[in-house]
C-alpha positions as CSV (number, residue, x, y, z in Angstrom):
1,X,-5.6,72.3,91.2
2,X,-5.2,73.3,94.7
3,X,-7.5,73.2,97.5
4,X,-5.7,76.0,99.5
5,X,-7.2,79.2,100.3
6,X,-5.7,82.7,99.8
7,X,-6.3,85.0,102.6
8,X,-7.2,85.1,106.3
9,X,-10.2,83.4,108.1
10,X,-11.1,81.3,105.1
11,X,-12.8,77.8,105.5
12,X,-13.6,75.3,102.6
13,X,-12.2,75.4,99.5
14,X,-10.7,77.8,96.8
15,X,-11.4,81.1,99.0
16,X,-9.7,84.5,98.4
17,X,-9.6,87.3,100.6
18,X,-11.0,87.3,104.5
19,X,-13.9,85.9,106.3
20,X,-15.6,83.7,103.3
21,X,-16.8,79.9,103.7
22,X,-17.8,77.4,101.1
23,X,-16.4,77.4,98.1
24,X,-14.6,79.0,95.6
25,X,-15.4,82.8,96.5
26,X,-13.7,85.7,96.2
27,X,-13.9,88.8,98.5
28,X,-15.0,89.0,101.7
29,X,-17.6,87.8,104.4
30,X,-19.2,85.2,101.8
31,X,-21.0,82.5,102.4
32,X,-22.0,79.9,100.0
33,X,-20.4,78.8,96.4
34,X,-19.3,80.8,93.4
35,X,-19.9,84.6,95.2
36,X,-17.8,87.7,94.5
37,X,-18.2,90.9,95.9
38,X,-19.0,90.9,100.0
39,X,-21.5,89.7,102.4
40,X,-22.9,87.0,100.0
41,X,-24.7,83.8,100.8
42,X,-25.9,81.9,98.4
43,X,-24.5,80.7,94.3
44,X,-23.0,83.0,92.1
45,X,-23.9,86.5,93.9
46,X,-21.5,89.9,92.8
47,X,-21.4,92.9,94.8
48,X,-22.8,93.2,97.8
49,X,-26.2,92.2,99.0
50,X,-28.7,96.0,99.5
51,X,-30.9,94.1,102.2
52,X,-30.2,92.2,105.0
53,X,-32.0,89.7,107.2
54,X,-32.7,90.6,110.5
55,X,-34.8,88.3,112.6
56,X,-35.4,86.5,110.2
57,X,-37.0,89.2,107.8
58,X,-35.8,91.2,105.1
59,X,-34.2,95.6,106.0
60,X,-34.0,97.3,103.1
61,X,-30.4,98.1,104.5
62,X,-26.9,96.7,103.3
63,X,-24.7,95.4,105.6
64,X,-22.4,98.1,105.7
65,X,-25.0,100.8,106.8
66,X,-26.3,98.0,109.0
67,X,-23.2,98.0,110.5
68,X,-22.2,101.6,110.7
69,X,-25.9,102.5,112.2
70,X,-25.9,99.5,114.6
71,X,-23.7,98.9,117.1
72,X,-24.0,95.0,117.9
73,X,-20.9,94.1,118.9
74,X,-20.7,92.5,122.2
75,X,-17.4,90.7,124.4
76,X,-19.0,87.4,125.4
77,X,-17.0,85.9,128.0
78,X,-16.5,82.5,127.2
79,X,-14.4,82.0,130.1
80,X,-15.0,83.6,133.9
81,X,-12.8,83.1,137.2
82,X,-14.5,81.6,140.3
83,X,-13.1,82.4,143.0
84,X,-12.5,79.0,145.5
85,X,-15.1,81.4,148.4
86,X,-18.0,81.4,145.0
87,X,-17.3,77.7,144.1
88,X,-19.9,75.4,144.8
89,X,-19.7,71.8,146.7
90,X,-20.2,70.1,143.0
91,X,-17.4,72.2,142.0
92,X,-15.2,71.5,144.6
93,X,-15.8,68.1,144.1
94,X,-15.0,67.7,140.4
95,X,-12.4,70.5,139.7
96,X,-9.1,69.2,140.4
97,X,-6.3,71.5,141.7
98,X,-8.5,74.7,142.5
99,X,-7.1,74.6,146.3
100,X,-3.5,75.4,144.7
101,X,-5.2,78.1,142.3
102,X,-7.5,79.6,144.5
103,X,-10.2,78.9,142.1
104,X,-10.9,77.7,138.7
105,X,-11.3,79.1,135.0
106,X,-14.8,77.8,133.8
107,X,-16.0,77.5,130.6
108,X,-19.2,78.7,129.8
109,X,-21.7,77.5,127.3
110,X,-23.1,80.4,124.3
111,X,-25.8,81.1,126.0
112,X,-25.2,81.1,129.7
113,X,-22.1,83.2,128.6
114,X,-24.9,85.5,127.1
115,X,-27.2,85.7,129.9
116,X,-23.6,86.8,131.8
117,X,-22.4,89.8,129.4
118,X,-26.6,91.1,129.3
119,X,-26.8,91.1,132.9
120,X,-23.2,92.9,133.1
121,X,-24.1,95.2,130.7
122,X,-27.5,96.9,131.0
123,X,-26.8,99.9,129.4
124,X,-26.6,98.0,125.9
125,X,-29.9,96.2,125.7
126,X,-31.4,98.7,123.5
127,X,-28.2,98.3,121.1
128,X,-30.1,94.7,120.5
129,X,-33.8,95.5,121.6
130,X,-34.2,98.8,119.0
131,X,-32.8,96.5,115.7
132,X,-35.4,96.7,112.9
133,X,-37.9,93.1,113.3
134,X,-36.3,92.7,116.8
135,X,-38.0,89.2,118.1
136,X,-38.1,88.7,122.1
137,X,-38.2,84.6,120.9
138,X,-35.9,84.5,118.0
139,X,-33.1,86.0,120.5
140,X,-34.0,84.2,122.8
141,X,-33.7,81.4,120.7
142,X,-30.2,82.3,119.8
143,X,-28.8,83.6,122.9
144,X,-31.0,82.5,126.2
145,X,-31.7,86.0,127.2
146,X,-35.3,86.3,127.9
147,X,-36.0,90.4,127.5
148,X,-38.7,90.4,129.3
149,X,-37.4,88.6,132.5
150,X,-36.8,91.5,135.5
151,X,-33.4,92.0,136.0
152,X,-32.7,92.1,140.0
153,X,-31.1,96.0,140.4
154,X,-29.6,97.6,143.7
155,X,-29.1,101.6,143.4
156,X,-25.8,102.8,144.9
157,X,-25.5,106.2,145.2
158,X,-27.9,107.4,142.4
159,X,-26.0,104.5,139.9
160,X,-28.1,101.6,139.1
161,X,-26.1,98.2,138.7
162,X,-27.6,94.9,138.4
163,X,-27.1,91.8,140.7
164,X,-24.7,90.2,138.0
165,X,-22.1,93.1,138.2
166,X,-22.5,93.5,141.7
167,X,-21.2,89.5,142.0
168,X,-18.8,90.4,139.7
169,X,-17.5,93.2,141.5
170,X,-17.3,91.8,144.3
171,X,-15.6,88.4,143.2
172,X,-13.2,90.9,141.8
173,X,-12.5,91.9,145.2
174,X,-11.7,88.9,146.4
175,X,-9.2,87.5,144.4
């Protein structure tokens, strides 16, 4: 028998269709050994699950009307420009070649790559803050964004922007 799995995204062993770990499931979004059906975890599960944990307690809601009610999706830059003029002395010191580029491309942890996108994007914290059991520690936990930490704001001609996409901006600028 083959170990090989049919479709795309699969890790472990014996998976068809997209998105499944573990082994031997079929479908998609699985997690777990012996599921069919989608957006299993567990042994031997068919169809799809009608609750869903969200932190860490049961919604009577199934991850399709999760999805198509919630809107949770979120570009985390894992990567971000710094400009040679933001760079610090440590920087300078340890990145090689960023006089020639004018900068470097550093990589960002998770969570400081977190912190980053929800001080960029103020206008989404409800997206996260409004989800059914939301937990100020649990996503904290999970992404290093304390919610109840001011954010620093400036006003600029009646628009409010935060001191993250001001820096931003202006690094933008620079370049």
């Amino acid at each position: 028998m083959s170990d090989t799995n049919a479709g795309n995204r699969n890790s472990g062993y014996w998976n068809s269709g997209d998105w499944n770990s573990g082994y031997r499931n079929s479908g998609y979004r699985n997690s777990g050994d012996w599921n069919s059906g989608d957006w299993n975890s567990g042994f031997f599960n068919t169809g799809s699950p009608d609750k869903v944990r969200i932190f860490n307690s049961w919604v009577d809601i199934s991850h399709e009307e999760f999805l198509k009610k919630y809107n949770i999706t979120a570009d985390i830059p894992l990567n971000r420009w710094v400009n040679q003029s933001s760079m610090t002395e440590q920087e300078k010191s340890e990145v090689t070649g960023w006089e020639t580029m004018g900068g470097y491309l550093k990589t960002l942890d998770f969570k400081e790559a977190c912190r980053i996108w929800w001080g960029e994007n103020p206008g989404r914290h409800d997206d996260f803050t409004s989800l059914p059991n939301f937990s100020a520690e649990i996503f904290e936990e999970i992404t290093g964004i304390n919610v109840n930490q001011p954010t620093d704001t400036i006003e600029i001609e009646g628009k409010t922007y935060t001191l993250a996409q001001v820096k931003a901006a202006l690094s933008k600028e620079t370049k």
